[in-house]
C-alpha positions in Angstrom: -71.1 -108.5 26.4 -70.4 -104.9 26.9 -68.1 -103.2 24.7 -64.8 -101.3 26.0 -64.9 -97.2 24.9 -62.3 -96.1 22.9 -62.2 -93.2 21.4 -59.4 -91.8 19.3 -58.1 -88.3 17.2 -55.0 -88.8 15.7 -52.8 -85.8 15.2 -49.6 -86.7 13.6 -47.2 -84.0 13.8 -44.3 -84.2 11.6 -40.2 -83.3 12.5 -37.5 -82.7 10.5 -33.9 -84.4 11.4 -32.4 -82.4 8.8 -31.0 -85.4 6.9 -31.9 -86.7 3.3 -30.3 -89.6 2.1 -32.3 -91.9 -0.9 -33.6 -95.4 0.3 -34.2 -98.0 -1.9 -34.8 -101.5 -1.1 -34.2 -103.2 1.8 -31.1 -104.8 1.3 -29.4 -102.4 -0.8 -26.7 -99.6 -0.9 -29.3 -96.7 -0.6 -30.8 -98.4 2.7 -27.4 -98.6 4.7 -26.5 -95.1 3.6 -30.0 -94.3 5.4 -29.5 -96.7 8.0 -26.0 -94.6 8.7 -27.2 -91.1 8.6 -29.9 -92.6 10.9 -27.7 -93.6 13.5 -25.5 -91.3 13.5 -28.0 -88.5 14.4 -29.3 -90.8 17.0 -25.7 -90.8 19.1 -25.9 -87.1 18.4 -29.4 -86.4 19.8 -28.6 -88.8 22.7 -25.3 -86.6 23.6 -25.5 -83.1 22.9 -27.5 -82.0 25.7 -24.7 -83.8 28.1 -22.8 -81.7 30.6 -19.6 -82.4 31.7 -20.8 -84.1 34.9 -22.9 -86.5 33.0 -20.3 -87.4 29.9 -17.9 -88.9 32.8 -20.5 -90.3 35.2 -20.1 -94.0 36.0 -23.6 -95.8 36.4 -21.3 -98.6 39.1 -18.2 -99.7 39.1 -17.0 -101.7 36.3 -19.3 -99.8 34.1 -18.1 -97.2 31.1 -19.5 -93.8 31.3 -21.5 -92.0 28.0 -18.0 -90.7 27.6 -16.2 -94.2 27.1 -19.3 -95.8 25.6 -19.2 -93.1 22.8 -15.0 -93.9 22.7 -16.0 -97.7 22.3 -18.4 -96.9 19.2 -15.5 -94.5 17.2 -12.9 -97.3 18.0 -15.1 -100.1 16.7 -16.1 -98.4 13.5 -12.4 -97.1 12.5 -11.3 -100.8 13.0 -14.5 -101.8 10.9 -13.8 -99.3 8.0 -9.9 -100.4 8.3 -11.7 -104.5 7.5 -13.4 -103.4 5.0 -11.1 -102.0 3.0 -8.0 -104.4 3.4 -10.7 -106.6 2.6 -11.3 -105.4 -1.1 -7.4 -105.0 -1.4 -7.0 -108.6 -0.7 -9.9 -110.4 -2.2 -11.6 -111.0 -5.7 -15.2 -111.2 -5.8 -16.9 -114.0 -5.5 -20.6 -113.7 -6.5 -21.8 -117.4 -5.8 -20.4 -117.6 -2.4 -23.2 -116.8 0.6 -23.9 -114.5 3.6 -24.6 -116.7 6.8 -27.1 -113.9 7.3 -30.0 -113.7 4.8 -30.9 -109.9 5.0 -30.4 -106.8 6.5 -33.4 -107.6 8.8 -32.1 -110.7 10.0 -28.6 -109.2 10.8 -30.4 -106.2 12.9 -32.2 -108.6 14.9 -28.8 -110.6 15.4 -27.5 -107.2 16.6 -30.3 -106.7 18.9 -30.4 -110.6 20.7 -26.7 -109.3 20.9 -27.5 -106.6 22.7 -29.6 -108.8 25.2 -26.9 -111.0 25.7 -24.0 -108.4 26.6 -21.1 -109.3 25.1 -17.3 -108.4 26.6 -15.5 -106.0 23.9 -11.7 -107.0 22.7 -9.2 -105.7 24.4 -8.2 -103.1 21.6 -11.5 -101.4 22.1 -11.8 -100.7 25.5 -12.0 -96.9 26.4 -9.4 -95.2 28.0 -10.9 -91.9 28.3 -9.3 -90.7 25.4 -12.3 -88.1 24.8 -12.5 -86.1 27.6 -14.4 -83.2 25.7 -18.0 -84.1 23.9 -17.6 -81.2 21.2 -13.4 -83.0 20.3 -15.6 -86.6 20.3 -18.2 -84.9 18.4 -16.4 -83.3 15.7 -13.6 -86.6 15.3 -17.1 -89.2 15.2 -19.1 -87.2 12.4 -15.5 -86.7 10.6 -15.3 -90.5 10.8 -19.1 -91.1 9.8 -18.8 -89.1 7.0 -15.8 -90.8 5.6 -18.0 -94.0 6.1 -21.1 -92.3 3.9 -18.8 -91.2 1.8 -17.0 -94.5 0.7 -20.2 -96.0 0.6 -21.4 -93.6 -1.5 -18.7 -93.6 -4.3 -16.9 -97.2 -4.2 -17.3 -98.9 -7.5 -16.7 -102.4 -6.1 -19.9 -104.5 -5.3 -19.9 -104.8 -1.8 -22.0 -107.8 -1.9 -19.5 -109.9 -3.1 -16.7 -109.7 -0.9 -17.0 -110.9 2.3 -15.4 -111.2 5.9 -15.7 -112.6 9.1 -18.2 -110.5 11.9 -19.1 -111.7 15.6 -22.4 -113.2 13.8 -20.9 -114.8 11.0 -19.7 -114.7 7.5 -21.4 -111.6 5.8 -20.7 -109.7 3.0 -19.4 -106.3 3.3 -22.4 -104.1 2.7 -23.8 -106.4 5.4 -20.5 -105.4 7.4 -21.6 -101.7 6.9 -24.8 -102.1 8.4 -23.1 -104.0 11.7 -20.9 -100.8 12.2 -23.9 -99.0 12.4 -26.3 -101.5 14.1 -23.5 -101.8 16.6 -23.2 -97.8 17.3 -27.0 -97.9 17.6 -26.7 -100.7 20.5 -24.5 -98.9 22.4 -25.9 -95.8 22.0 -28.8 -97.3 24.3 -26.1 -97.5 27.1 -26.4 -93.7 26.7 -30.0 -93.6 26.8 -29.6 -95.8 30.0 -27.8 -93.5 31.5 -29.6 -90.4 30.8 -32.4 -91.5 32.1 -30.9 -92.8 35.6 -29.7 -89.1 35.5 -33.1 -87.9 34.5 -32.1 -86.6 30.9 -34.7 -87.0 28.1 -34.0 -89.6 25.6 -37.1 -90.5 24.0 -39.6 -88.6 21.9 -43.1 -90.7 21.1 -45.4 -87.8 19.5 -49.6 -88.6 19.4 -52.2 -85.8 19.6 -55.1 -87.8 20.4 -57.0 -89.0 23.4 -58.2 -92.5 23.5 -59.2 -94.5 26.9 -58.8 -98.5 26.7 -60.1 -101.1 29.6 -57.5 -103.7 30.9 -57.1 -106.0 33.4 -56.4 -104.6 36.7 -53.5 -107.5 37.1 -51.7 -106.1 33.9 -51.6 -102.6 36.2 -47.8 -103.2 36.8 -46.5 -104.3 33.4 -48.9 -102.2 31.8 -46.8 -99.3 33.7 -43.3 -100.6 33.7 -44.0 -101.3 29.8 -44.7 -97.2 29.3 -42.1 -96.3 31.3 -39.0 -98.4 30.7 -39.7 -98.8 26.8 -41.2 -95.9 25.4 -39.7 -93.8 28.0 -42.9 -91.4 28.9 -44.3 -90.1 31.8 -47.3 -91.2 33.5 -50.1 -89.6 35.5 -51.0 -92.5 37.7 -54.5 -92.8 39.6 -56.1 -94.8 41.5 -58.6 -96.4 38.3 -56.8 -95.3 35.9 -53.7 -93.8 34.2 -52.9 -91.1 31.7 -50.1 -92.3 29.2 -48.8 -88.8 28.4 -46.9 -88.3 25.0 -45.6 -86.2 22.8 -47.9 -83.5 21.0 -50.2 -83.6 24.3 -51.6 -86.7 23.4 -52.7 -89.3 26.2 -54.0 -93.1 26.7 -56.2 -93.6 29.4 -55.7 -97.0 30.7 -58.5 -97.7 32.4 -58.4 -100.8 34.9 -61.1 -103.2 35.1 -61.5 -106.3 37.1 -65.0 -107.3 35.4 -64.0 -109.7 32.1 -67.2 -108.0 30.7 -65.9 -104.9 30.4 -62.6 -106.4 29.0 -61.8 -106.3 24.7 -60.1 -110.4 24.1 -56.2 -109.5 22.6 -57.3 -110.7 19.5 -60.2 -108.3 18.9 -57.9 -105.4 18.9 -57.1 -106.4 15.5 -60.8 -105.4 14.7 -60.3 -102.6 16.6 -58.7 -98.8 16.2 -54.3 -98.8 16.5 -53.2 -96.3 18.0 -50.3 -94.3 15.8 -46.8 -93.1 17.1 -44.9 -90.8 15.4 -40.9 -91.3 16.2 -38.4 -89.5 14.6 -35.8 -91.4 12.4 -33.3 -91.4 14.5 -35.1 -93.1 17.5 -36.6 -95.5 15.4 -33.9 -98.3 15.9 -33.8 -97.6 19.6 -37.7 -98.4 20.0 -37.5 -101.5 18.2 -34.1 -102.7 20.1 -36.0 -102.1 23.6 -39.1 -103.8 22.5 -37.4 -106.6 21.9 -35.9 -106.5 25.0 -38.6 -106.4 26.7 -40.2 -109.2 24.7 -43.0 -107.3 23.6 -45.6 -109.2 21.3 -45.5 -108.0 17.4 -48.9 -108.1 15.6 -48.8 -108.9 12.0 -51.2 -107.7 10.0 -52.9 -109.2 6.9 -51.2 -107.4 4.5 -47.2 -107.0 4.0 -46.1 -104.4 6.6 -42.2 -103.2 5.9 -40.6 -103.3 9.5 -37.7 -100.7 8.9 -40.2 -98.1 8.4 -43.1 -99.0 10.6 -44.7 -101.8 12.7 -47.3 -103.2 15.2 -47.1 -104.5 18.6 -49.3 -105.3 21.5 -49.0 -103.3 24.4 -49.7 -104.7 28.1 -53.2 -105.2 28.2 -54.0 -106.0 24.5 -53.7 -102.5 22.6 -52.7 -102.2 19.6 -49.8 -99.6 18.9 -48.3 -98.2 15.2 -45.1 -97.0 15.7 -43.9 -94.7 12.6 -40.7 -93.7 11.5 -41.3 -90.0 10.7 -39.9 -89.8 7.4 -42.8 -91.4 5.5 -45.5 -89.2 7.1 -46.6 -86.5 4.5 
């Protein structure tokens, strides 16, 4: 049996987001401080190159427009800091009682099946075009965030032992922190859906190499609808094979074979060289919450692999792919 060629040189460029917050483990106070900074520079990257045309299109009737979706997330998280803290002026602590959600993992991927299965909004936080300039929404969100961080930040009380109701359950109210972001984040990919029907970036994957991988010539349409509606690149598409073309002027060559021979079983890619992509922190969430949209496979490797910082997946026709939050490349 023939093997496929692949050949790779990794180049790893690394990008600043300007943001330093301390990250400890994964359940704790240090990781939603991250987790918040995070997201907030992720609605901020997804909206500050809108125009004014753009921040009031409507995608179809019925549908909000970047400017009501980035209304909806403020609203949410004012009434979500408001819980919270009538919460702690009500309630003693109560440090034998349970979460219904066992970690912040588990909560995130709550947030993103919820994000699968759209879910109609209360009526108290429906937009109603309050924010009819981006810089005004701009300025009033990060004011907001910050007040957020900052509570966090300082608040003596032990968040993990008060709790409160959520549309996933009882949780506690660091848990509660970490659904005002995860929830910003999931609507922020209504912006990104928009952008790109209008043709605005959203998405930045960087990898300097060049590598060329056989697959199946059935996985052809999957293989391209994968690249394009996930990661969000472009494609140079021929007629036996196509360039995946990211970031850092890196490519994949997918090159498509109908002879099995020339084909590399799913499971061998294990054995064989991952490909690494770089995202910046921001974007991180956004990959993860399309990929599991799209029901991508994950690919577990032998050893312990921490998910909110990078992980592995099978792409359409068997590779193997890294994706890497950019803060822990050196």
């Amino acid at each position: 049996m023939k093997s496929p060629t692949l050949f790779l040189i990794i180049f790893l460029g690394v990008l600043s987001t300007g943001y330093s917050h301390p990250i400890g483990g994964t359940d704790d106070k240090g990781y939603a401080l991250s987790y918040l900074a995070e997201t907030e520079l992720y609605l901020i990257s997804m909206i500050r190159d809108v125009d004014q045309v753009s921040w009031n299109y409507r995608p179809s009737e019925g549908k909000w427009t970047i400017g009501e979706t980035a209304e909806h997330i403020l609203a949410a998280e004012k009434r979500l800091l408001g819980q919270i803290k009538k919460t702690l002026a009500e309630q003693k602590t109560d440090a034998g009682k349970k979460s219904d959600i066992p970690s912040f993992e588990a909560l995130l991927t709550q947030l993103h099946n919820r994000y699968t299965y759209k879910v109609k909004t209360i009526p108290d936080l429906e937009p109603v075009g309050k924010w009819i300039s981006k810089e005004e929404f701009i300025k009033a969100f990060q004011d907001h965030r910050h007040k957020l961080i900052d509570f966090l930040a300082t608040t003596d009380k032990t968040l993990d032992q008060y709790f409160t109701q959520s549309p996933v359950g009882t949780v506690n109210l660091l848990q509660y922190v970490m659904i005002a972001a995860g929830h910003g984040a999931r609507h922020t990919l209504q912006i990104e859906e928009i952008k790109a029907v209008l043709g605005l970036k959203t998405t930045t994957v960087s990898f300097g190499g060049r590598v060329k991988v056989n697959v199946p010539e059935d996985q052809r349409e999957n293989i391209r609808s994968f690249f394009k509606e996930v990661l969000r690149i472009n494609i140079e598409e021929g007629e036996r094979y196509d360039r995946m073309l990211f970031d850092g002027g890196g490519f994949v060559a997918m090159v498509y074979q109908t002879d099995e021979n020339m084909l590399l079983p799913e499971k061998h890619y294990a054995n064989a060289m991952q490909v690494g992509l770089l995202i910046p922190a921001e974007q991180y969430e956004s990959i993860r919450y399309r990929m599991n949209a799209y029901g991508v496979k994950m690919y577990q490797p032998s050893y312990p692999v921490d998910v909110q910082k990078n992980f592995y997946f099978h792409a359409p026709g068997g590779q193997i792919f890294r994706v890497i939050k950019q803060e822990i490349v050196e």
